[in-house]
C-alpha positions in Angstrom: 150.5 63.7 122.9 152.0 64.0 119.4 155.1 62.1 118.3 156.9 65.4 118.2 156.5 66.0 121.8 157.2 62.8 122.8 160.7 63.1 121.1 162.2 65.5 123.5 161.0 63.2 126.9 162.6 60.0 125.0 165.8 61.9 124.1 166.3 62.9 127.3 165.0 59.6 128.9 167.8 58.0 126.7 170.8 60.3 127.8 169.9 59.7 131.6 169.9 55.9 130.5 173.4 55.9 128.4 174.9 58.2 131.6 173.5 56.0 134.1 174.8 53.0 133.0 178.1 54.3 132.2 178.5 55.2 135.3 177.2 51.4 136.1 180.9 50.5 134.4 182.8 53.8 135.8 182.2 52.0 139.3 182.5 48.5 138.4 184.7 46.1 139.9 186.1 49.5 142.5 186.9 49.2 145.8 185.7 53.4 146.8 187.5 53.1 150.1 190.6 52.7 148.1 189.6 55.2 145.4 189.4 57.2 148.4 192.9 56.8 150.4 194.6 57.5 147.0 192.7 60.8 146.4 193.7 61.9 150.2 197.2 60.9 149.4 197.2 63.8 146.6 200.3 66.1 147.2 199.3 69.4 147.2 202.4 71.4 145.9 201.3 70.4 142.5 198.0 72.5 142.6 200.5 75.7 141.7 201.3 74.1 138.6 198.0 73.0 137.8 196.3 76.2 137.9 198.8 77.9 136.0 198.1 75.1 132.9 194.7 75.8 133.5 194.7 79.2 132.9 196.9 79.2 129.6 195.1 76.6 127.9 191.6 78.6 128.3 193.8 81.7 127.4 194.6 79.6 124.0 191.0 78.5 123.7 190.1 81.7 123.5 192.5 83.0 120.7 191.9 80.0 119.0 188.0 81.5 118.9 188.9 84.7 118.3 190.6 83.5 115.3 187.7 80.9 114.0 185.8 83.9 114.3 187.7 86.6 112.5 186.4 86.0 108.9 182.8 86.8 110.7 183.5 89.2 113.0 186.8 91.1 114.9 186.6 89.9 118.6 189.9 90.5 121.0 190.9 87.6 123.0 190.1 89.2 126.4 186.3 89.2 125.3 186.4 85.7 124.0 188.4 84.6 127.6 185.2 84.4 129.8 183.2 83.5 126.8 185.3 80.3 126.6 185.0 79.7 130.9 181.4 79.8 130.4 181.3 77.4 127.2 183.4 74.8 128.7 181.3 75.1 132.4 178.2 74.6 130.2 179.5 71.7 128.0 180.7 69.9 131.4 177.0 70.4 133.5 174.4 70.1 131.0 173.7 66.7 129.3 172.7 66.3 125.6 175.2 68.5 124.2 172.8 71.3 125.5 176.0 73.1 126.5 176.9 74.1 122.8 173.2 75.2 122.0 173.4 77.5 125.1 176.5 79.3 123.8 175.6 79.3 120.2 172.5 81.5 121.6 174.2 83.4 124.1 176.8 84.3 121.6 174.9 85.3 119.4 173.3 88.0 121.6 176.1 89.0 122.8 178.3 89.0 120.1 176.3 90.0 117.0 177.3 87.0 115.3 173.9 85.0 113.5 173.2 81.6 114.9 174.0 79.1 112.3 177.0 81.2 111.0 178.6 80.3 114.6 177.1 76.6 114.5 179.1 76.2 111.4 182.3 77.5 113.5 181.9 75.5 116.6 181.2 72.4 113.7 184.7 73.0 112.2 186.2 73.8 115.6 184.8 70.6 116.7 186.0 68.7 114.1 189.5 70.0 114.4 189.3 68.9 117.9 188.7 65.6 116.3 192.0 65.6 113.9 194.4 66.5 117.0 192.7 63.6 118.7 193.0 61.3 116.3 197.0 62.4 115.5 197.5 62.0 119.7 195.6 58.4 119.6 198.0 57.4 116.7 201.1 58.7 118.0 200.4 56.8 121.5 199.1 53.7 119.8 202.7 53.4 118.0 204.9 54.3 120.8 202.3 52.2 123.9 201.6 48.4 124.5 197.6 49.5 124.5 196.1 46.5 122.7 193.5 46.2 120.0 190.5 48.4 121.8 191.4 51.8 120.7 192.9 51.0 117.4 189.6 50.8 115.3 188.7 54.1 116.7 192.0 56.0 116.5 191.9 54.7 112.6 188.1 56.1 112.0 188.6 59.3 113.4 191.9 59.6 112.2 190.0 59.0 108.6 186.9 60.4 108.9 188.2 64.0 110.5 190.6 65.1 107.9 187.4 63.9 105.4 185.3 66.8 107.3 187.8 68.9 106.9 187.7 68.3 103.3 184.4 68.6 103.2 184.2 71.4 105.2 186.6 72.8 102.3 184.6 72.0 99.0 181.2 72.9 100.2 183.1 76.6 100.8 185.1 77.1 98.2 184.3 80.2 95.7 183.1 79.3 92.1 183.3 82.0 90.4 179.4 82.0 89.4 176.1 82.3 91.0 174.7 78.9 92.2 171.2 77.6 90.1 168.2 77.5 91.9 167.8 73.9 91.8 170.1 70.7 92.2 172.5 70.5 95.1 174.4 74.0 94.5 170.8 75.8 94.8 170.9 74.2 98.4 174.2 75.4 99.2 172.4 78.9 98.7 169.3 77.9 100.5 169.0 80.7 103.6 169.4 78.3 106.1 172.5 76.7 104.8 174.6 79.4 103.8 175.2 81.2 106.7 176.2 77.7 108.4 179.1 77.6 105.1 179.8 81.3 106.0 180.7 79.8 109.5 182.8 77.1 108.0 184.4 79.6 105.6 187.2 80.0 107.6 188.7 76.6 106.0 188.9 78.2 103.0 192.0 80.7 104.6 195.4 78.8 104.7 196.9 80.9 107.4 193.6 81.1 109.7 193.0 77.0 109.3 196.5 76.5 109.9 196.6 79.1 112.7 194.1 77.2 114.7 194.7 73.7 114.3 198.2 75.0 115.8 196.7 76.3 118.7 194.0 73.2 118.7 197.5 71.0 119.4 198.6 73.7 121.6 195.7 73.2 123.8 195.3 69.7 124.4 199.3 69.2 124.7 198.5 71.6 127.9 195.7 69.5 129.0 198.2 66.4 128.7 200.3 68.4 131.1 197.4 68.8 133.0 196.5 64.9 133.4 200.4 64.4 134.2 200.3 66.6 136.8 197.0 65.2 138.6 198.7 61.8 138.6 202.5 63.0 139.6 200.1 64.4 142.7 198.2 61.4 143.1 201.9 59.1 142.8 201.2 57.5 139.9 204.4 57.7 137.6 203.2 57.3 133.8 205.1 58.0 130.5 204.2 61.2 129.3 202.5 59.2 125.9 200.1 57.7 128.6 198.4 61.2 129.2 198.5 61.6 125.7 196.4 58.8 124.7 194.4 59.3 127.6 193.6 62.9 126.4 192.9 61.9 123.1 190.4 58.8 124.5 188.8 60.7 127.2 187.7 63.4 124.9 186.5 60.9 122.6 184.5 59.5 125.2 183.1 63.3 126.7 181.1 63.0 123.1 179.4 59.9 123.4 175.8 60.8 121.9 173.7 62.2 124.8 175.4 61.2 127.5 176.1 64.0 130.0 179.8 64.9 128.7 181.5 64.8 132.0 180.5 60.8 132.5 182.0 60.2 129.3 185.0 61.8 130.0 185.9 60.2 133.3 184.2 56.6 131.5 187.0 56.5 128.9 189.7 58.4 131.4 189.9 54.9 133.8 189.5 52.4 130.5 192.5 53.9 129.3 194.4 53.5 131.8 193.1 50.0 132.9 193.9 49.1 129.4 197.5 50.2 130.1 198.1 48.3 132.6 196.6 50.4 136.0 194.8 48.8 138.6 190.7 50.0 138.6 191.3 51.7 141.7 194.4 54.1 140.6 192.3 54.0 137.4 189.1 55.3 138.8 191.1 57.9 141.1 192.9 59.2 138.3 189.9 59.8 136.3 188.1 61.6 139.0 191.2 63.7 139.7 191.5 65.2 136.7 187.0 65.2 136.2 187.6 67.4 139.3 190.3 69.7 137.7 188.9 69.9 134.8 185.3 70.6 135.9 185.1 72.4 139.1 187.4 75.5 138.5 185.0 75.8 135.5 181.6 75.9 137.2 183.5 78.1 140.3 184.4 80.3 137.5 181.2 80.4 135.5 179.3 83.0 137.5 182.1 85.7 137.6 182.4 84.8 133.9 179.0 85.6 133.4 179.0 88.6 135.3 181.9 89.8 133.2 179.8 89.3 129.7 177.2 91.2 131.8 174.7 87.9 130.8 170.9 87.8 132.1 168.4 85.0 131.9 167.1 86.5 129.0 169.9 86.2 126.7 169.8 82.5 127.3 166.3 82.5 125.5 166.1 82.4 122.4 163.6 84.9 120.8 161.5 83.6 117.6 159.7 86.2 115.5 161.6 89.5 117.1 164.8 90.8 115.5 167.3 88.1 115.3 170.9 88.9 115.5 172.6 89.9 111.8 175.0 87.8 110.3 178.2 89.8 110.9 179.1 89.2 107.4 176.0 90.9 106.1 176.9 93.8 108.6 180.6 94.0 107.1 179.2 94.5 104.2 176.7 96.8 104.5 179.7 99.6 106.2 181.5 98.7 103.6 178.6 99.8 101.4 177.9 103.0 103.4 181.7 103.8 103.5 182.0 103.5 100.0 179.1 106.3 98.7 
């Protein structure tokens, strides 16, 4: 067997590894019975409250990708709803970050959009992600008793995100001539890196960038809400800040290279709060309260979401050597061209 198929059974032999053993420290030093009697304890006059968060934050994700989108192509937010259901289901199950290539393919099927024009989207929405996490981590580090842990992380991301951003900015930027066909401009031209800057493009609008990173805070301010309202049901009583930081940590943790993102998630969810001060039992049932909130609405919802983008097997394959779908830039343009003669 070659090297390059060996690579695929040792990636995937190291993600069951890294998930494996985080769940090794997930359960660590937990008593499950008690884990247990606190998750039956959970009041269940909060699950009102919690579904109605649920829903407006994926309503917000999904104008917050119809709007990273709208410099490639005009999608309404009802279109991009179940589009976002099915994105977040798939980035929950399926380890190895296979989540986002499934919905960089199925979206570009079903929304005419080219493949590496949405990869450099979901790049830029990603790293956004990463700038609201890194302003929450900094806010709760000043205003909690957390310790040293966190602090060398909340300072890198809160560095190295607003740097991809920048990035992100210069490598787009218009100017004003045609690039050479050598040197490190002639690659910015290359075919398989321009439409991944056409997806990135969207930096280069104040109003869109400032648009989303808006609704970016938006978002995971309601999934804060979210984690306060898992606990208030569970009876644990936290500063607000708390589910903040926790936020800001957990996601951090859901990517964690190769590990399946929900381990991650629920790994970082109970250090955070152990590092505030919980007990590893409240910890642990905290963490799988809000996993469970999180995660299983989403993969309930995922079939009718499906069904609603009217999604078969097939547009979860991707087809090499047929017709590929156009970048919607180059399809702009070309109506542009036939309305203009």
């Amino acid at each position: 067997m070659s090297l390059g198929r060996l690579g695929k059974p040792i990636r995937i032999g190291i993600g069951i590894a890294i998930s494996l053993f985080l769940v090794w420290l997930l359960l660590r030093d937990v008593h499950l019975g008690d884990v247990g009697r606190t998750l039956a304890k959970a009041d269940a006059r909060y699950l009102i409250p919690i579904a109605l968060v649920f829903f407006t934050r994926y309503w917000l994700r999904a104008i917050r990708w119809r709007i990273l989108v709208e410099h490639l192509k005009a999608v309404t937010t009802r279109r991009a709803f179940p589009r976002v259901i099915l994105g977040q289901a798939a980035n929950m199950a399926l380890p190895f970050g296979l989540g986002y290539v499934l919905m960089i393919q199925v979206t570009a099927r079903k929304f005419g959009i080219g493949r590496l024009e949405l990869l450099g989207a979901e790049t830029l929405e990603r790293v956004m992600d990463g700038f609201v996490f890194a302003l929450l981590m900094a806010v709760a580090i000043a205003t909690l008793t957390i310790g040293d842990s966190f602090t060398g992380l909340g300072a890198f991301m809160l560095f190295g995100t607003p740097a991809g951003i920048g990035l992100a900015w210069f490598l787009t930027r218009d100017r004003g001539e045609p690039p050479s066909a050598i040197g490190w401009r002639g690659l910015l031209a290359n075919p398989r890196v321009e439409p991944f800057l056409r997806g990135l493009r969207s930096v280069q609008n104040g109003k869109q960038t400032s648009n989303v990173l808006v609704l970016t805070a938006a978002i995971w301010m309601s999934e804060a809400l979210l984690y306060w309202a898992v606990a208030a049901s569970l009876g644990i009583s936290l500063n607000f800040f708390v589910h903040i930081f926790v936020v800001a940590a957990a996601n951090i943790g859901a990517g964690i290279p190769l590990a399946q993102a929900s381990v991650g998630l629920a790994f970082l969810a109970k250090e955070a709060l152990v590092a505030l001060g919980e007990t590893q039992d409240a910890a642990l049932a905290y963490a799988v309260g809000v996993e469970a909130i999180i995660i299983l609405p989403a993969i309930l919802l995922a079939p009718l979401a499906a069904w609603d983008m009217r999604l078969s097997w097939g547009d979860a394959i991707p087809r090499f050597g047929g017709k590929q779908p156009q970048p919607a830039v180059a399809i702009n343009r070309a109506r542009r061209a036939l309305e203009g003669q």
